[in-house]
C-alpha positions, 0 to 999 in steps of 0.5 A: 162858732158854727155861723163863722164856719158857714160863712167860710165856706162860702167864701171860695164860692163867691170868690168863683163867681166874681172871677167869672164875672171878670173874665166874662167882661175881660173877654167881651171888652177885649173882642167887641170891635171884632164882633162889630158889623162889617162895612160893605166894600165899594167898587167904582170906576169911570171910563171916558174918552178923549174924543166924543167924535171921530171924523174919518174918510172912507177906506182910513182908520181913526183912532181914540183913546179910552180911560178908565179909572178904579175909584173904588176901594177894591181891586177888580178885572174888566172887560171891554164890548162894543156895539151899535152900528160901528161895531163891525169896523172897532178894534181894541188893543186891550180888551180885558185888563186888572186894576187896583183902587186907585189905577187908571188904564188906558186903552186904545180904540180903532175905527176903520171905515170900509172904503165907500162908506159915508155918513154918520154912525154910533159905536158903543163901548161898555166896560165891565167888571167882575162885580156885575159893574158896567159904564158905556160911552157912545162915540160918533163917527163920521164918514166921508170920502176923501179925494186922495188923488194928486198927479202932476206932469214934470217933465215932457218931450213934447216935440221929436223927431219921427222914429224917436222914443219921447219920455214923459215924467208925472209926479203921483201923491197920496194925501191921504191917511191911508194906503192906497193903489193907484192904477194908470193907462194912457188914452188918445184923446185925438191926432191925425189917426186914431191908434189901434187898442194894440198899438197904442199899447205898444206905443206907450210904454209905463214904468208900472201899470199900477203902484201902491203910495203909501200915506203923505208920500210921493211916487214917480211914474216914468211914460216912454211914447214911441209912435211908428216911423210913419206917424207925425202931426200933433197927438193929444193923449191923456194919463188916466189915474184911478184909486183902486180903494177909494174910487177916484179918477182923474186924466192928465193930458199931455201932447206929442208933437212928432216933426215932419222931418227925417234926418238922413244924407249920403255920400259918393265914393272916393273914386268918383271925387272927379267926376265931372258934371256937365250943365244942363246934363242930368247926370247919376251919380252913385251913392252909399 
């Protein structure tokens, strides 16, 4: 009897224990995929352009579009640099820009060459993210002067009268990608007298002295020549047409020829329309 009773009394402590031991495998089975090991996120990204070069006269501005691209598991911010010898003249519309995994953004690259520049230069650009991560892509530029200088002669009165005001049409177009101001002055290339600085002004009179076209367009300049009474023979001039930005220069020669004839006439008056006139006699007759 007293060996049962012992063995009854430790019943409950067993009991105790295996309960404990249940719990104890409930608890670890239920949370062992919380205390697994964490994988490591990934940030990726690719940035490329759709041109890899750039050809862009002097005094114009090319332009080029960048892509970039999160392929990585993790949203991030960004940033956009450049540098190298081209990074004076770049511009960016959007230099700083939030992607998410997956999203591709894209930005827009401005190259504006100085005017008289030329020849070959790199400009970098780096985009960076918040995670220390960072691409570069190198673009080449190449710069030229470009002629942008196109001036034609419409319409002349080439033959007046002395005394008489001759106009004179020319056509000004800017092939170019660029605005560009164009400058203009009449020149006397020869004739049979060499106009004064003064009165070869007064005589050629411009609609504009200087007109600004913008790209792909065409202007009008109107030329009004109105030499002094005195003057006739043939004058050889010349439209001179400079690009204020781009340098170029050209001359268009145009002629007046001014007649050696004057109209004129006169008349008598009623009272003398019976005037008789003797042959052979000089006779005065009074004229208005």
């Amino acid at each position: 009897m007293v060996m049962k009773a012992q063995f009854t009394a430790k019943m409950p402590k067993i009991q105790q224990i295996m309960k404990l031991f249940l719990a104890l495998f409930l608890i670890s089975f239920l949370f062992t995929p919380l205390l697994a090991p964490a994988q490591a996120v990934q940030e990726q990204f690719q940035v490329y352009p759709e041109y890899e070069q750039l050809n862009v006269c002097s005094c114009a501005t090319a332009k080029n579009r960048i892509f970039i691209e999160n392929t990585g598991d993790t949203a991030s911010r960004f940033v956009t640099t450049e540098s190298g010898a081209g990074a004076p003249y770049t511009d960016y519309t959007d230099g700083r820009f939030s992607l998410k995994p997956g999203e591709r953004h894209e930005i827009t690259q401005f190259v504006t060459v100085p005017c008289k520049k030329e020849g070959s230069f790199t400009v970098n650009t780096t985009v960076s993210s918040v995670f220390d991560q960072s691409a570069t892509i190198a673009t080449k530029v190449n710069a030229k002067s470009c002629e942008n200088l196109q001036v034609q002669l419409k319409k002349a009165q080439s033959v007046t009268p002395p005394c008489t005001p001759a106009p004179f049409e020319f056509t000004v177009r800017n092939p170019s990608g660029f605005f560009e101001v164009y400058q203009f002055e009449v020149l006397q290339i020869a004739g049979p007298r060499m106009l004064a600085e003064e009165e070869l002004r007064n005589a050629a009179i411009l609609s504009k002295q200087e007109r600004v076209v913008a790209p792909g367009k065409t202007e009008t300049l109107s030329l009004i020549m109105h030499l002094p009474c005195g003057e006739y023979g043939q004058y050889d001039f010349s439209l001179g047409v400079k690009t204020k930005n781009s340098g170029f220069a050209v001359e268009i020669p145009f002629t007046l020829t001014i007649a050696q004839h004057y109209a004129y006439g006169f008349s008598a008056p009623l009272s003398l329309k019976d005037m008789p006139i003797c042959k052979d006699f000089g006779t005065e007759v009074p004229t208005v």
